[in-house]
N, C-alpha and C positions, 0 to 999 in steps of 0.2 A: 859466833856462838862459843860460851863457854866450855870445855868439857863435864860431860854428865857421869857423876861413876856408877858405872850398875849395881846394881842390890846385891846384900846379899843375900838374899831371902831367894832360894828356888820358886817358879811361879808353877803351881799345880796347871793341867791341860784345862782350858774352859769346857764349861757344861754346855750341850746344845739347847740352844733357844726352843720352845715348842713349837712344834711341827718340823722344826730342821734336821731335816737328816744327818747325819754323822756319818762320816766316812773316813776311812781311815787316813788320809792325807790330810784331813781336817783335824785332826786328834793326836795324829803321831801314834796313833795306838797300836800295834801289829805291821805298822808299812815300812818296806824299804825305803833307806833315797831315794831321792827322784837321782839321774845320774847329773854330774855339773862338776863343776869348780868350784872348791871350795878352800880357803887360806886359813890358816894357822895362827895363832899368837900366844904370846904366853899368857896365863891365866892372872887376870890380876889380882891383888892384892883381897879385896874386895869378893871376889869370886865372880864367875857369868855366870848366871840361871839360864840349866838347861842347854849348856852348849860345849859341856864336857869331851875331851874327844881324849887323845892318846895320852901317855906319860908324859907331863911335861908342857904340854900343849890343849890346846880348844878348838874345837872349829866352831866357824864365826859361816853365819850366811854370807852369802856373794850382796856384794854394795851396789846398790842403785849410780856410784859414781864407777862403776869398774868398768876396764877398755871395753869398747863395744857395747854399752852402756848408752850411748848417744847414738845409736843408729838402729836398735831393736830392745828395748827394752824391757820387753814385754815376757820373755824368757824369763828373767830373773825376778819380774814382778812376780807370776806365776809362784816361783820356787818360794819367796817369800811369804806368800799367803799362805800357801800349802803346808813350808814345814818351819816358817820360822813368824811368825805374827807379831812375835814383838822380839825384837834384838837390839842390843846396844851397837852400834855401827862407828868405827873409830875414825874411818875416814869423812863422815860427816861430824864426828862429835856430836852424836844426838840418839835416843831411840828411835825407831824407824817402827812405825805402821801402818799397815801396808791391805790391808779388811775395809770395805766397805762399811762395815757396821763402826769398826774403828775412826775411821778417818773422818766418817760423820759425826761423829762423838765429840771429837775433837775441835772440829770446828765451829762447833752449837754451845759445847760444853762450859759453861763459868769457871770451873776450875781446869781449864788453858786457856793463859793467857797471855800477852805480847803479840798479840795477831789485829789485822785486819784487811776483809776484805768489802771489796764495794756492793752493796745493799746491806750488809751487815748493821742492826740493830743502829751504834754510835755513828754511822756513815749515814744512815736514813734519817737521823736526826739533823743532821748539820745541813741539810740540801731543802733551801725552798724557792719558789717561786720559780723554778722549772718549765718553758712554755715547750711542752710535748708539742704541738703544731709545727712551732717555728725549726725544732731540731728534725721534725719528719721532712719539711721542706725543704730543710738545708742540707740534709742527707739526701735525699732527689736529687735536687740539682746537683751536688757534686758528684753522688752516684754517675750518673747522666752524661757529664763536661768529660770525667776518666774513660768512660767508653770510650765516645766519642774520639777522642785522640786513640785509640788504639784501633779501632772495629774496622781502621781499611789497610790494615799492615797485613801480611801474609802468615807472620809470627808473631808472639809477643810472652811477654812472660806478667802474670797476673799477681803475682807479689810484688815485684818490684815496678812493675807500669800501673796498680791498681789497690792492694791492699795495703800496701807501704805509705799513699797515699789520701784512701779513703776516711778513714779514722782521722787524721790530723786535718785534713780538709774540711769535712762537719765541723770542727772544732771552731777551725778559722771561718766559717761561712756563716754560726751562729751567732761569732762576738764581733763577727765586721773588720777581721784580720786582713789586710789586704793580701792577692793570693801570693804576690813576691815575698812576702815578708812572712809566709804561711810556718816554712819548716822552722823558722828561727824564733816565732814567736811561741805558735802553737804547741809546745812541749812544756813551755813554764806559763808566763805571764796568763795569756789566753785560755789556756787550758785550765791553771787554778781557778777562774774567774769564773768558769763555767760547771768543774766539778768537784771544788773543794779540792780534799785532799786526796780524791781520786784522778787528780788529772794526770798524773805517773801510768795509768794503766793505757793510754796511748798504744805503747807498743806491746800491752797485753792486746788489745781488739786487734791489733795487725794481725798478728801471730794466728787468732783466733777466728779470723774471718779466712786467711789462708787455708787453715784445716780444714773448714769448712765448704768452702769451691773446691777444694781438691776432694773431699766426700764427696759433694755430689756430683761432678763432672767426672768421676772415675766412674761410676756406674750411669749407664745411658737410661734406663725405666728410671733411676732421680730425674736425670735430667727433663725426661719427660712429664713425670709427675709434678714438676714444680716450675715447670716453664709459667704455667698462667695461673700459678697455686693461690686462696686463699689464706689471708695474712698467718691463718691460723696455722695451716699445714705449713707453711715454712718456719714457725716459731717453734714446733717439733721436730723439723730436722736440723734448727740450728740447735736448738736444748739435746739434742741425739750428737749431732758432734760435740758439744760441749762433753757430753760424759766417753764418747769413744774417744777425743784424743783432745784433751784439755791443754790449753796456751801454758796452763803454768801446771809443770808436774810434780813437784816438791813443793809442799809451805812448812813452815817453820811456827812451830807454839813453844809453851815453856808453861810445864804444870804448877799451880797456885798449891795443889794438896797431891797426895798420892791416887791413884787414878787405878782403877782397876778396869783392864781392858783384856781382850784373847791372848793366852800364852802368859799371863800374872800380873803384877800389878807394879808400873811406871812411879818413880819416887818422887818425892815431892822437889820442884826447885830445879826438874831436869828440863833440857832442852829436848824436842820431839819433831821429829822430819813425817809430817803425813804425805804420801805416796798419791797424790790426787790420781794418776794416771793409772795406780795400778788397781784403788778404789772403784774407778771408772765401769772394771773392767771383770770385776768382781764375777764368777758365776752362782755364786751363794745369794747376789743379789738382782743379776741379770741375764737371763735365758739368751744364749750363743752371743756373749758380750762383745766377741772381735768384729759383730754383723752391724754397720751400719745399717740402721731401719729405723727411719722417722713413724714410721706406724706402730713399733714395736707397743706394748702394752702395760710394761714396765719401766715408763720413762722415768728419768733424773738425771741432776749433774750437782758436781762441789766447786765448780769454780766460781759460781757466784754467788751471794748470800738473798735471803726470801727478801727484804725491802726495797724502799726505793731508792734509787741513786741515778744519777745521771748517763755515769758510765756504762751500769748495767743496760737502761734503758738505749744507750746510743748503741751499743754493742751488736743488740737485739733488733736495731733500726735498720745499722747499716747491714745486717745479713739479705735482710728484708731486699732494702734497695738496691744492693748490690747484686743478687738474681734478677730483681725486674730491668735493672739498666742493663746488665750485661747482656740476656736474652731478649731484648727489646734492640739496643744495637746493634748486635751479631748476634741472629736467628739461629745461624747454622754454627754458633761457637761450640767447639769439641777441643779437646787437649789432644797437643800433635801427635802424631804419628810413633809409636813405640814407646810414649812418657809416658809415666806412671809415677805419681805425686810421693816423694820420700820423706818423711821428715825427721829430723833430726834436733839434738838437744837435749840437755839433760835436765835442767830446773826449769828450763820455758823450754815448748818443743811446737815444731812445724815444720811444714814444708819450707823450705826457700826455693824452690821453682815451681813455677806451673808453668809452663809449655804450653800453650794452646797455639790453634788454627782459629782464628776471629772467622774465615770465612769460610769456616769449614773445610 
């Protein structure tokens, strides 16, 4: 990414939408800091809008790449919705937004451009003759075959014995990859062949289906409620992990025109870091957002786009199979004894352990 230079044009506070309340963290209008860390730089050339601080110097919001940043993120997400919506960020070289209402913006919007993700408009065009059947089946059975090799171990770890696997495995099971030859093909050859130019999102769906068993295996009422669930109710608590802890937390655009969004308005030609994770997570757009609830009432997610695509579809299969195999081979599968699923990462985030007891 190029460097963006910020405007010089101060950006007046946004108006609240109707019916949205306005509070002072949202406006800046009358609030204190929240308290945090915050750094210094000198003021450029150019000026920063709104980020005026001592003689000589500016404060800059805390950067979505700063220490500790890959193991709780969600602190600094917070501070940036609250008192900083839009800021020029130097260690990404980008503007950073970080609103729900923003980061959908962005991602729908015709004037940002240089992106793509998979169901997205040009990605739905390029994908036909798709045999939905045949990838439900080949999700099964490899769902099924992963158990199986784990379900009579005493331990086991569900990333790396199972979702590390599951994704590239469909992949190989749908174009007749032989399974020796599975991890070496299925990444390029096999995979373009099957989703276009979404076959790179491979180790998206790992990352994404981790987060997802580690949702629901952290809480025991999931585990029950979706032991023998209809297809539907599991496509809600995968789309509910999708939005509470999305595989990819940073995407990258680059505005075509200037763009007016909360906190002033983004210049034209600039590169822009949307915050999927802290979008996610939003309370302006999601009632108690850190709560895991496939029932909630308010569902949505940004990691995938509305069309069709293959990866999306497989992504969505394998959550699917990947509960019915697991609790079909190990009834009594529970995660071990004092784990508790951590994840970590800054631009893709997940757990890398799950810990379980296959036999309870």
């Amino acid at each position: 990414m190029s460097p963006a230079a910020p405007s010089a044009a101060a950006p007046s506070a946004p108006e609240p939408g109707p019916g949205r309340a306005t509070s002072p963290a949202r406006t800046g209008r009358g609030a204190a800091p929240l308290p945090g860390r915050v750094r210094t730089a000198p003021v450029p050339a150019t000026g920063d809008p709104g980020r005026t601080g001592g003689a000589g110097g500016r404060t800059v919001a805390p950067s979505p790449l700063d220490p500790g940043a890959s193991q709780d993120p969600h602190g600094i997400h917070r501070r940036l919705r609250e008192e900083f919506p839009l800021t020029y960020d130097p260690l990404l070289r980008a503007w950073v937004l970080s609103r729900y209402a923003d980061v959908a913006t962005a991602l729908t919007d015709g004037r940002f451009t240089h992106g793509h993700r998979p169901g997205d408009p040009p990605c739905a065009r390029a994908h036909v003759d798709v045999d939905t059947a045949a990838l439900r089946s080949a999700t099964e059975r490899t769902a099924h075959v992963l158990a199986r090799r784990i379900a009579e171990r005493p331990q086991a770890d569900l990333v790396a014995d199972f979702c590390h696997w599951l994704p590239a495995g469909t992949v190989a099971a749908a174009v007749g990859v032989p399974y020796r030859d599975m991890m070496r093909l299925v990444r390029g050859r096999a995979a373009g062949a099957l989703a276009g130019e979404c076959g790179t999102q491979i180790a998206v769906r790992e990352k994404a289906l981790a987060s997802f068993l580690g949702n629901v295996l952290s809480d025991p009422d999931q585990v029950a409620a979706l032991r023998d669930a209809p297809a539907a109710l599991v496509a809600r608590a995968w789309t509910e992990s999708l939005r509470r802890d999305p595989p990819v937390q940073i995407a990258v655009r680059r505005t075509a025109s200037e763009v007016p969004v909360s906190g002033g308005t983004i210049p034209a030609g600039s590169s822009v870091a949307l915050l999927v994770g802290s979008a996610g997570r939003d309370p302006e757009r999601f009632r108690d957002p850190d709560r895991f609830d496939p029932l909630r009432d308010d569902p949505g997610q940004l990691t995938y786009g509305p069309g069709f695509c293959p990866a999306v579809l497989l992504a969505g299969i394998e959550a699917e199979y990947a509960l019915r195999a697991l609790f079909t081979e190990m009834p009594r599968l529970r995660l071990a004894d004092g784990f508790r699923p951590t994840a970590a990462g800054l631009i893709t985030r997940a757990p890398r352990t799950l810990i379980v007891r296959p036999g309870g």
